[in-house]
PDB file of N, CA, C, O and CB in Angstrom:
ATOM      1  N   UNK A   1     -13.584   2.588  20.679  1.00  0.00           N
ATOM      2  CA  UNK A   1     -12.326   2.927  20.039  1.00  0.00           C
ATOM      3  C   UNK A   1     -12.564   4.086  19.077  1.00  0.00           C
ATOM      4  O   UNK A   1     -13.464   4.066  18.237  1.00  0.00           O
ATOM      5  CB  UNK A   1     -11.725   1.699  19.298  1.00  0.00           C
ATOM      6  N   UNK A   2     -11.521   5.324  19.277  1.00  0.00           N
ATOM      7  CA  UNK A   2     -11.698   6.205  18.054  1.00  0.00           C
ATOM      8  C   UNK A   2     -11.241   5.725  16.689  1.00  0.00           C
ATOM      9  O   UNK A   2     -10.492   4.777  16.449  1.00  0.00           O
ATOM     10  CB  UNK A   2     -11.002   7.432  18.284  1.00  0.00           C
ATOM     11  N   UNK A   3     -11.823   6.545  15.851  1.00  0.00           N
ATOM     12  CA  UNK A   3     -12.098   6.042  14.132  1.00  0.00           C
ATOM     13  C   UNK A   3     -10.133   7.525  14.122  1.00  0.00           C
ATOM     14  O   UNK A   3      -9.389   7.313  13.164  1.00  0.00           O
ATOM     15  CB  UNK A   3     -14.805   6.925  12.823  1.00  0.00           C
ATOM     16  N   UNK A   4      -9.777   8.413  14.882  1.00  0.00           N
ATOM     17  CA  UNK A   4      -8.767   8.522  14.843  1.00  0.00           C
ATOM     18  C   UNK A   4      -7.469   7.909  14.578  1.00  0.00           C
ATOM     19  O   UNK A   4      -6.572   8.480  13.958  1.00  0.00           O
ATOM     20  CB  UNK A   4      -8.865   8.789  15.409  1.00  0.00           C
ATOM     21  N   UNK A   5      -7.391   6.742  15.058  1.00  0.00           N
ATOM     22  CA  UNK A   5      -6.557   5.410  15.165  1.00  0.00           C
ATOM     23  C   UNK A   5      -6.440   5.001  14.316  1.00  0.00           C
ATOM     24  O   UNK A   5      -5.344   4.449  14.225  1.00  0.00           O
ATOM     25  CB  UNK A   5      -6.831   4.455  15.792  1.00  0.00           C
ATOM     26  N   UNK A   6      -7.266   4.903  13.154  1.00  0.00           N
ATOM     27  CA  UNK A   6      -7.514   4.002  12.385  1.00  0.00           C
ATOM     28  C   UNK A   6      -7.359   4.650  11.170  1.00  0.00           C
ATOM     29  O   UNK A   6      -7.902   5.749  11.053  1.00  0.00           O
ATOM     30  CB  UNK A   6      -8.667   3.385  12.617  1.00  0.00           C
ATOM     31  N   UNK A   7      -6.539   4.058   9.967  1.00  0.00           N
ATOM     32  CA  UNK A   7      -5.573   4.614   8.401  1.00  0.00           C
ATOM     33  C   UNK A   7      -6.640   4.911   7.912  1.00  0.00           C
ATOM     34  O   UNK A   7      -7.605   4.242   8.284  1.00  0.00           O
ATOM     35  CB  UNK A   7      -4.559   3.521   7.263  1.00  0.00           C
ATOM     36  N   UNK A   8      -6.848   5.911   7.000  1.00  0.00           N
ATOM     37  CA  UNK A   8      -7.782   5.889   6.206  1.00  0.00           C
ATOM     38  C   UNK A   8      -7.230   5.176   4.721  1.00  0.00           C
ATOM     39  O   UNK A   8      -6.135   5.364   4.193  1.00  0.00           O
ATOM     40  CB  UNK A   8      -8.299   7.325   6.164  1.00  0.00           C
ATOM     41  N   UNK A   9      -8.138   4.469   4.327  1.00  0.00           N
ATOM     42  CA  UNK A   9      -7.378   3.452   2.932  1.00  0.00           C
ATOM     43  C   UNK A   9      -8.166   3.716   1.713  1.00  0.00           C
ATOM     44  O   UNK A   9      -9.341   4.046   1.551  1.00  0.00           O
ATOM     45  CB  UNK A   9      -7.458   1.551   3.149  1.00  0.00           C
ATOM     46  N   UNK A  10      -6.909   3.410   0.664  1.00  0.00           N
ATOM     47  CA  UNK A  10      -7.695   3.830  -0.713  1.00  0.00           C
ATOM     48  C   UNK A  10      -7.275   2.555  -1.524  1.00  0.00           C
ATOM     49  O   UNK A  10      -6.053   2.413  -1.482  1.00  0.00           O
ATOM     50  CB  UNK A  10      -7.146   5.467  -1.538  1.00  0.00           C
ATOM     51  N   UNK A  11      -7.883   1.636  -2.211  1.00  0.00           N
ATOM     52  CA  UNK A  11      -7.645   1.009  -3.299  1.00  0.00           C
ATOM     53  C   UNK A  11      -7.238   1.851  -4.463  1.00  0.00           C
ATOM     54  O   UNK A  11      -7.984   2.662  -5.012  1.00  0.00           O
ATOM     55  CB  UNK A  11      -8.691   0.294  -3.554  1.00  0.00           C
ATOM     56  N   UNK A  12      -5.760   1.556  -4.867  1.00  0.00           N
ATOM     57  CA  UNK A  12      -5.128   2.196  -5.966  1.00  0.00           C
ATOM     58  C   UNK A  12      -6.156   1.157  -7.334  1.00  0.00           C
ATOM     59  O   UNK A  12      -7.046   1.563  -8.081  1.00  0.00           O
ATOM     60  CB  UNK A  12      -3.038   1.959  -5.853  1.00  0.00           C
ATOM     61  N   UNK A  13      -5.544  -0.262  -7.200  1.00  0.00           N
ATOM     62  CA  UNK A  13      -5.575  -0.961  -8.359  1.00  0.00           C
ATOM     63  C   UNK A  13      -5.958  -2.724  -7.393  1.00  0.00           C
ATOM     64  O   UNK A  13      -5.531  -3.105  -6.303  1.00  0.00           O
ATOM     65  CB  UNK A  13      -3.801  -0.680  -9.415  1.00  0.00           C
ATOM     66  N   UNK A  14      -6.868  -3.395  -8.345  1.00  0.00           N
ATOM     67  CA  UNK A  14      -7.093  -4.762  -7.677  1.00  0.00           C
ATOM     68  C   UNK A  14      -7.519  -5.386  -8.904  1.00  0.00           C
ATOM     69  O   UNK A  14      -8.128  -4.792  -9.794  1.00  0.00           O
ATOM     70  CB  UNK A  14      -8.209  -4.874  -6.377  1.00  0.00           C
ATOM     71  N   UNK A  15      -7.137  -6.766  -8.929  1.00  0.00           N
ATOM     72  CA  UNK A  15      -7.681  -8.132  -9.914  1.00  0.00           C
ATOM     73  C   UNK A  15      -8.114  -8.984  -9.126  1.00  0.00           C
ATOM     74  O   UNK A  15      -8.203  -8.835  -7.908  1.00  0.00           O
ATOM     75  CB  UNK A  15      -6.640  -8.945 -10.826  1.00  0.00           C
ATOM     76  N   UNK A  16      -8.430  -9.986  -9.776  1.00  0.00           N
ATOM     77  CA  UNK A  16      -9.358 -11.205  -8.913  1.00  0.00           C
ATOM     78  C   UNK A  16      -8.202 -11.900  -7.832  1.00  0.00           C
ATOM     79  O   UNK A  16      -8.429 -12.421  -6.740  1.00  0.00           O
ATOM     80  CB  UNK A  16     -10.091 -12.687 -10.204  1.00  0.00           C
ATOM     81  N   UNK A  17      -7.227 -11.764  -8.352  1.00  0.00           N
ATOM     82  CA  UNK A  17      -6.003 -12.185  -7.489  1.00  0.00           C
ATOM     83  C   UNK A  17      -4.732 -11.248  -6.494  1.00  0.00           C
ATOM     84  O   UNK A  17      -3.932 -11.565  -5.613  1.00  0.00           O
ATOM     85  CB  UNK A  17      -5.279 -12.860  -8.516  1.00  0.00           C
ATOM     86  N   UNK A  18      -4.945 -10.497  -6.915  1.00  0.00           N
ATOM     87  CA  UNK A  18      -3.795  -9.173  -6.300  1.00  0.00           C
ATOM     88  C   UNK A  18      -4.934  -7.619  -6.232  1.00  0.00           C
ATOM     89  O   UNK A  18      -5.946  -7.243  -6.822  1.00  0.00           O
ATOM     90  CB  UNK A  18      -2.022  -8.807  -7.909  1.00  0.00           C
ATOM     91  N   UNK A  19      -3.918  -7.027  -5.012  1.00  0.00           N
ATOM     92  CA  UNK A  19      -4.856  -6.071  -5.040  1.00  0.00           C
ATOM     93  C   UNK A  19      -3.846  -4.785  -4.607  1.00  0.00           C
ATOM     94  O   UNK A  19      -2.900  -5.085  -3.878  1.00  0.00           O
ATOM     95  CB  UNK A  19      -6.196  -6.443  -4.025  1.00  0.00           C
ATOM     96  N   UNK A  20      -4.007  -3.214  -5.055  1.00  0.00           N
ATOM     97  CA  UNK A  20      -2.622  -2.906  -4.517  1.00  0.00           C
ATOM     98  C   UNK A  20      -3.456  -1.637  -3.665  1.00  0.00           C
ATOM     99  O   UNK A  20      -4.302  -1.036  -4.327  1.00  0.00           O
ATOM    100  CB  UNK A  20      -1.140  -2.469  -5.845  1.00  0.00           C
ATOM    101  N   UNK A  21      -3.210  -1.134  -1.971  1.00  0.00           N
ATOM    102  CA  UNK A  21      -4.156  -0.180  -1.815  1.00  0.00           C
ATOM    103  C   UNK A  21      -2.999   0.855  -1.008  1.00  0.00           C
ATOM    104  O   UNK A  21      -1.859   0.640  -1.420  1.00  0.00           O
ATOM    105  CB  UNK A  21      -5.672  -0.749  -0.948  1.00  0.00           C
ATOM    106  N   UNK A  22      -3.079   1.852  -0.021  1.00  0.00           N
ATOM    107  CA  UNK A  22      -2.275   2.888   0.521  1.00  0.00           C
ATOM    108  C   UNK A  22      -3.209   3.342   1.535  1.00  0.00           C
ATOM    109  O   UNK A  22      -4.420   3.553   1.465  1.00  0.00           O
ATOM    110  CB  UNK A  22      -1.782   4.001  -0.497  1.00  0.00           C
ATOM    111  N   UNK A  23      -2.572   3.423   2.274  1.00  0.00           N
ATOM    112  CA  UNK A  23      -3.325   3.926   4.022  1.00  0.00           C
ATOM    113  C   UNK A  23      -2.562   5.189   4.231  1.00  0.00           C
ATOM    114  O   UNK A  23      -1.338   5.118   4.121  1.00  0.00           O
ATOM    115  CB  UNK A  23      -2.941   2.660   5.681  1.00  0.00           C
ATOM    116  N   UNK A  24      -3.183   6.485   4.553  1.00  0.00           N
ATOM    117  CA  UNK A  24      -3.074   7.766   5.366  1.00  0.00           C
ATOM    118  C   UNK A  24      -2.743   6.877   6.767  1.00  0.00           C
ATOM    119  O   UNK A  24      -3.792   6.620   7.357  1.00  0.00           O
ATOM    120  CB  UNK A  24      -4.659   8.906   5.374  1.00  0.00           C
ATOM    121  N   UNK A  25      -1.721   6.423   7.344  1.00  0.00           N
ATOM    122  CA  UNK A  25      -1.359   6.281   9.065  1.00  0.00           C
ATOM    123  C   UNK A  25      -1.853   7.156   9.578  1.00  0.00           C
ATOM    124  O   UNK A  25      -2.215   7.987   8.744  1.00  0.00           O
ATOM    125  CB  UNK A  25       0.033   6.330   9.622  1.00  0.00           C
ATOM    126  N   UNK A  26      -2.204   7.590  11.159  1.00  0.00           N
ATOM    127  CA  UNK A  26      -2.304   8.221  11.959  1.00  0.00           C
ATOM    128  C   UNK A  26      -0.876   8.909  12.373  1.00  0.00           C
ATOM    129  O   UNK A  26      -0.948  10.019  12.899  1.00  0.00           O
ATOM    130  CB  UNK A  26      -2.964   7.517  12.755  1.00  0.00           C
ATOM    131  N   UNK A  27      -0.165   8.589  12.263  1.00  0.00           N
ATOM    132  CA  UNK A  27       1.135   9.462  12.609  1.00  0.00           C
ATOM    133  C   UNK A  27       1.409  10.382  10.871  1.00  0.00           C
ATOM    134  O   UNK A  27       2.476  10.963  10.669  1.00  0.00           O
ATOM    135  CB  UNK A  27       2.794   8.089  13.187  1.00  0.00           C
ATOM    136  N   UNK A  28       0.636  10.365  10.133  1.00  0.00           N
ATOM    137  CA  UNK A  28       1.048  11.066   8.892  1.00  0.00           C
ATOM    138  C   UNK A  28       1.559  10.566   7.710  1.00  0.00           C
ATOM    139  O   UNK A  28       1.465  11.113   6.611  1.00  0.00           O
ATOM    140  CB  UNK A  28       1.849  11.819   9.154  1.00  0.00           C
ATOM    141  N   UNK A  29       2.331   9.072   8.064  1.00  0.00           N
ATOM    142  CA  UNK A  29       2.734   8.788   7.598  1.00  0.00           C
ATOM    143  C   UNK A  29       1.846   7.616   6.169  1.00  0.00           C
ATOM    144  O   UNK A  29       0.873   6.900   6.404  1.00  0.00           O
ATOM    145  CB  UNK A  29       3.524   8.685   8.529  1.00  0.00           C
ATOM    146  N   UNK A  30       2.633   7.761   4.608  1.00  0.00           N
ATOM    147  CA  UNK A  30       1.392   7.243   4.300  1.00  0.00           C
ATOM    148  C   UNK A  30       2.180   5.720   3.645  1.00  0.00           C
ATOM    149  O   UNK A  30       3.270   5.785   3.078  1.00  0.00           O
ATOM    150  CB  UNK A  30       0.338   8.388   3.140  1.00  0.00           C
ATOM    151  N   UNK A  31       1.691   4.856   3.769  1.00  0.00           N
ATOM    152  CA  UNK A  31       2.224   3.149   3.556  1.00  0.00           C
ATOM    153  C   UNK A  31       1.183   2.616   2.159  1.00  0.00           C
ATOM    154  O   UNK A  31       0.071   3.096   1.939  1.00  0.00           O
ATOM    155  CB  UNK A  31       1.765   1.906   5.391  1.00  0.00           C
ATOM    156  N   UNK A  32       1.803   1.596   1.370  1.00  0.00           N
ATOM    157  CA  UNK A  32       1.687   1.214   0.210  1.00  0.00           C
ATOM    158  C   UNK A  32       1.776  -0.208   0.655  1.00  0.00           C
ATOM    159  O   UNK A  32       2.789  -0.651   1.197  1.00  0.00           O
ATOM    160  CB  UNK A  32       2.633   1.796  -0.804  1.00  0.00           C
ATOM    161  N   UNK A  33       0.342  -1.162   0.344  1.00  0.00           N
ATOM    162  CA  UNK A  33       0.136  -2.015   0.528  1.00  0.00           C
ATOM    163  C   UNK A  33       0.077  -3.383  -0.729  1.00  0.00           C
ATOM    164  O   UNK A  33      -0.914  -3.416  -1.459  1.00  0.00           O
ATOM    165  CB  UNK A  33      -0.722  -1.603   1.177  1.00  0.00           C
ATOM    166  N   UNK A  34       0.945  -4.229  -0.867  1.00  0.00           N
ATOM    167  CA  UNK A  34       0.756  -4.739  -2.445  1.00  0.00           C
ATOM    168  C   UNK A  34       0.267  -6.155  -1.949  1.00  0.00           C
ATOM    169  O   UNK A  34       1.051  -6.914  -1.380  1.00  0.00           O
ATOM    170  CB  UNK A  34       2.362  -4.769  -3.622  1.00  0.00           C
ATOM    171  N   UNK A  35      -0.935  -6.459  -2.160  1.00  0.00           N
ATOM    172  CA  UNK A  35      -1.916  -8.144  -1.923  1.00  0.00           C
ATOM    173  C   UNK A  35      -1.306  -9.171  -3.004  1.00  0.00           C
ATOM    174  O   UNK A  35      -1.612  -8.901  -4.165  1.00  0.00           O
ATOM    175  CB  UNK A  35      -4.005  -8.012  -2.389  1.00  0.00           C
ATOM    176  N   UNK A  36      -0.403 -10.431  -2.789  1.00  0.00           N
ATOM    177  CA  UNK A  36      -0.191 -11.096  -4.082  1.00  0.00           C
ATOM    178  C   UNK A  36      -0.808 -12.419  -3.068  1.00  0.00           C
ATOM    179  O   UNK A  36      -0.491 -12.998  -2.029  1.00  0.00           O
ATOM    180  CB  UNK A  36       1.652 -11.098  -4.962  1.00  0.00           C
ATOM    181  N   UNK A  37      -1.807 -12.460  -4.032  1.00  0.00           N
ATOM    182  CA  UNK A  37      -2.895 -13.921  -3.006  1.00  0.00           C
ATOM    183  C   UNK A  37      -2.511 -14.145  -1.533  1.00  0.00           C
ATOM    184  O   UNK A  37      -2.546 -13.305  -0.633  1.00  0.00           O
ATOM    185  CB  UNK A  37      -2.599 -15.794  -3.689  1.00  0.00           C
ATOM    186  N   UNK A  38      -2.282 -14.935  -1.486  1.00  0.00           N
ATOM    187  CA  UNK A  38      -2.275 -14.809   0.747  1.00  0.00           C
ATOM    188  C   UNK A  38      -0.753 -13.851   0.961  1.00  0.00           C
ATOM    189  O   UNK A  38      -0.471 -13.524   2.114  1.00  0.00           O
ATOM    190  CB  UNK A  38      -1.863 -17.236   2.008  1.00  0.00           C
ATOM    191  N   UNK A  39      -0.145 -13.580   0.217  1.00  0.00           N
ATOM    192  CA  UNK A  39       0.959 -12.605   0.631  1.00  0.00           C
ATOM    193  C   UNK A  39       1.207 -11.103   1.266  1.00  0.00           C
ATOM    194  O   UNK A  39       1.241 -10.312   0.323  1.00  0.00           O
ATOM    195  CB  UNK A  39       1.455 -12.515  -0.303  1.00  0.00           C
ATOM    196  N   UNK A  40       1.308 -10.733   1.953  1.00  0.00           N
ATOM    197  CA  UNK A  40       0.880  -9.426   1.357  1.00  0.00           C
ATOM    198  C   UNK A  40       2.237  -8.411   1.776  1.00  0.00           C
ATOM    199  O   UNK A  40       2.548  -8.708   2.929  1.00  0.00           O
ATOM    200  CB  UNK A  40      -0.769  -8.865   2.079  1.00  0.00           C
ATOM    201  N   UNK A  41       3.123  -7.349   1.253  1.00  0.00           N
ATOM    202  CA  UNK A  41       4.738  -6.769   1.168  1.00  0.00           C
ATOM    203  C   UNK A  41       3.890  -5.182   1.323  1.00  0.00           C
ATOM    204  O   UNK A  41       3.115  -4.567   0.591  1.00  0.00           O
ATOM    205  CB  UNK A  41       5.984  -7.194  -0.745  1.00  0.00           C
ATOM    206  N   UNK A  42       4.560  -4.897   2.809  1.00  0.00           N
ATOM    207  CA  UNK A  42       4.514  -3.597   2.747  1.00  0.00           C
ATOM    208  C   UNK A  42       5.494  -2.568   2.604  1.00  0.00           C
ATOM    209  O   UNK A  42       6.643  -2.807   2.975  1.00  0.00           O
ATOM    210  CB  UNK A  42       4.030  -3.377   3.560  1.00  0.00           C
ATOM    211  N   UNK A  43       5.166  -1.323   2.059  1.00  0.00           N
ATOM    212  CA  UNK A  43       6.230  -0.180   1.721  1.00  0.00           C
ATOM    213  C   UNK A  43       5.803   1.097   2.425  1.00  0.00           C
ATOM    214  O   UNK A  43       4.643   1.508   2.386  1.00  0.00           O
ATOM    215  CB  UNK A  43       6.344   0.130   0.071  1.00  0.00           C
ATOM    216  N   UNK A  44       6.619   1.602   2.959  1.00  0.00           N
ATOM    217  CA  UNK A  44       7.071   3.269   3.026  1.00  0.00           C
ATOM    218  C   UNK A  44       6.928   4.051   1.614  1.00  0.00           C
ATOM    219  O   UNK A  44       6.712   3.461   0.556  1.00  0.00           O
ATOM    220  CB  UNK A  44       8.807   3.426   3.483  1.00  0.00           C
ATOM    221  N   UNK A  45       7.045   5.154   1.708  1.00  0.00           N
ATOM    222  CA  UNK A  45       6.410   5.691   0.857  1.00  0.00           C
ATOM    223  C   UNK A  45       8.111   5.780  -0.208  1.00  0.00           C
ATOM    224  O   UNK A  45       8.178   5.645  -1.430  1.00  0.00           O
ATOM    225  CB  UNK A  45       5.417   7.185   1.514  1.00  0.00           C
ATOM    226  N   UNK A  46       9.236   6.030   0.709  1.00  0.00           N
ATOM    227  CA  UNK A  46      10.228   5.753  -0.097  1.00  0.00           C
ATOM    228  C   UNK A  46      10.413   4.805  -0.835  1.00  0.00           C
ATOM    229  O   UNK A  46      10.570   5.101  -2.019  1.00  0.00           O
ATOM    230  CB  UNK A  46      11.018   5.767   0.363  1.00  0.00           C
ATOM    231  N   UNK A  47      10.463   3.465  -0.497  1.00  0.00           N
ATOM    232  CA  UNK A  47      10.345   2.116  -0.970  1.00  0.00           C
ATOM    233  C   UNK A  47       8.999   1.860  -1.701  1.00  0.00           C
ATOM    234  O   UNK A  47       8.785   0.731  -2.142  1.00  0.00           O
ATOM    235  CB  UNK A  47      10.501   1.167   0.197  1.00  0.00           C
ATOM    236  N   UNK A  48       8.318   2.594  -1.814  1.00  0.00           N
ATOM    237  CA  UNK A  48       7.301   2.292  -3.139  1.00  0.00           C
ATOM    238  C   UNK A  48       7.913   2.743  -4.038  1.00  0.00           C
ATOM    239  O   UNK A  48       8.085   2.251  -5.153  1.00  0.00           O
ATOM    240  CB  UNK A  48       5.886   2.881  -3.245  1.00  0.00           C
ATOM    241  N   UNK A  49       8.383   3.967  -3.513  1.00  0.00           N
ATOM    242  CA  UNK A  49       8.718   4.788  -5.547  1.00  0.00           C
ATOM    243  C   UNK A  49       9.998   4.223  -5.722  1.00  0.00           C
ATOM    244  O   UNK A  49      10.573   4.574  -6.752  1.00  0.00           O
ATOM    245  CB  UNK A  49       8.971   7.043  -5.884  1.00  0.00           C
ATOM    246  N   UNK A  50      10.701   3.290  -4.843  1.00  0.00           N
ATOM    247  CA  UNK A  50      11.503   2.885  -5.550  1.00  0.00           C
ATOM    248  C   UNK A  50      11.489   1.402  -6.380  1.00  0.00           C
ATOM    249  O   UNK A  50      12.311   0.878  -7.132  1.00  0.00           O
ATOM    250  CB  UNK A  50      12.381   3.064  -4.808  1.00  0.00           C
ATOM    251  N   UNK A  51       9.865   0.887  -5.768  1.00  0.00           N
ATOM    252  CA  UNK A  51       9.538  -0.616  -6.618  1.00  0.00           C
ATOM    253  C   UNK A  51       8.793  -0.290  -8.066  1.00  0.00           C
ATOM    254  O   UNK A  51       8.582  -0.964  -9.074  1.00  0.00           O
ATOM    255  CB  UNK A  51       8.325  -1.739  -5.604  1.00  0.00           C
ATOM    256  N   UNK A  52       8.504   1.051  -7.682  1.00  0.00           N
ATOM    257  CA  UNK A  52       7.619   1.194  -9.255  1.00  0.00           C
ATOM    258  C   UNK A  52       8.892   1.710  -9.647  1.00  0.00           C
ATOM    259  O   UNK A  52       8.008   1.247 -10.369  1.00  0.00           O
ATOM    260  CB  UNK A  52       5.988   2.364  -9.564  1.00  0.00           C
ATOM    261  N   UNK A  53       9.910   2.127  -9.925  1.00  0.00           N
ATOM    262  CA  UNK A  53      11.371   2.517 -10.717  1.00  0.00           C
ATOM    263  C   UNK A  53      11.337   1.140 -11.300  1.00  0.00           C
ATOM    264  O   UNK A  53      10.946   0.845 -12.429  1.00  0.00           O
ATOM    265  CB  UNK A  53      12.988   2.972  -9.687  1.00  0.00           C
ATOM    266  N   UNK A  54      11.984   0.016 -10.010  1.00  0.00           N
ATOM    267  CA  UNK A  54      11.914  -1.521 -10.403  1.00  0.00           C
ATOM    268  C   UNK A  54      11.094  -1.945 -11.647  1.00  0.00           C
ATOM    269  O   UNK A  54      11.639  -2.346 -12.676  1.00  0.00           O
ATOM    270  CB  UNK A  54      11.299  -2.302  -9.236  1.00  0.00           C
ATOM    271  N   UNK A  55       9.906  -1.845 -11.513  1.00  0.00           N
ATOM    272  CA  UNK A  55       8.616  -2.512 -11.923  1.00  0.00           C
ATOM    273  C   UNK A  55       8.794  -1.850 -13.268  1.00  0.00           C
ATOM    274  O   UNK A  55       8.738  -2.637 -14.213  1.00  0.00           O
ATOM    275  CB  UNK A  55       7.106  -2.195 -11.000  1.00  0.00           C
ATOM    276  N   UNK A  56       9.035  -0.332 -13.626  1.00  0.00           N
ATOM    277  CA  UNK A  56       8.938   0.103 -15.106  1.00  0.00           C
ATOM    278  C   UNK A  56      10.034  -0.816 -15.913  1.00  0.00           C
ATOM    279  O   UNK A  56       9.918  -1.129 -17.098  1.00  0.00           O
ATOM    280  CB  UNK A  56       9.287   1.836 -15.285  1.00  0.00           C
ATOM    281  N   UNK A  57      11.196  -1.214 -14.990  1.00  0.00           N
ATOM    282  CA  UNK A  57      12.144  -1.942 -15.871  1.00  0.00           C
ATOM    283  C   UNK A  57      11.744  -3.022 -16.306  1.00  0.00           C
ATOM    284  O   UNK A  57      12.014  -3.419 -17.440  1.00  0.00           O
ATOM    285  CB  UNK A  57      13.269  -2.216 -15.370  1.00  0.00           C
ATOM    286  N   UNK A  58      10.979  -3.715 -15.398  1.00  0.00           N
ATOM    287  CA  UNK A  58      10.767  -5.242 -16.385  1.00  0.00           C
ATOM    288  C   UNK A  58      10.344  -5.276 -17.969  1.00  0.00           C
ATOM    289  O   UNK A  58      10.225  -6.353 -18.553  1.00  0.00           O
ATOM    290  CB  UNK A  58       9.484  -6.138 -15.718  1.00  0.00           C
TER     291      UNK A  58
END
């Protein structure tokens, strides 16, 4: 299998319990990954910047 295929990933931020990281896709596109213990909510790159808008409000 080519290593083409495959996201390249970056850990933004992680704790012993949550972890938050972002993958380069192969189509360009880049996705925002948020770990809340066995959970895990993925985002588009639109829908991230609009959970961290969310997230500054709390």
């Amino acid at each position: 299998m080519s290593d083409l295929n495959e996201p390249k990933t970056e850990t933004i931020a992680e704790t012993e319990n949550y972890a938050v990281w972002s993958a380069d896709e192969p189509d360009g596109e880049v996705t925002y990954h948020l770990e809340l213990n066995n959970v895990t909510v993925h985002f588009f790159k639109e829908e991230w910047t609009e959970f961290l808008e969310l997230v500054k409000k709390l």
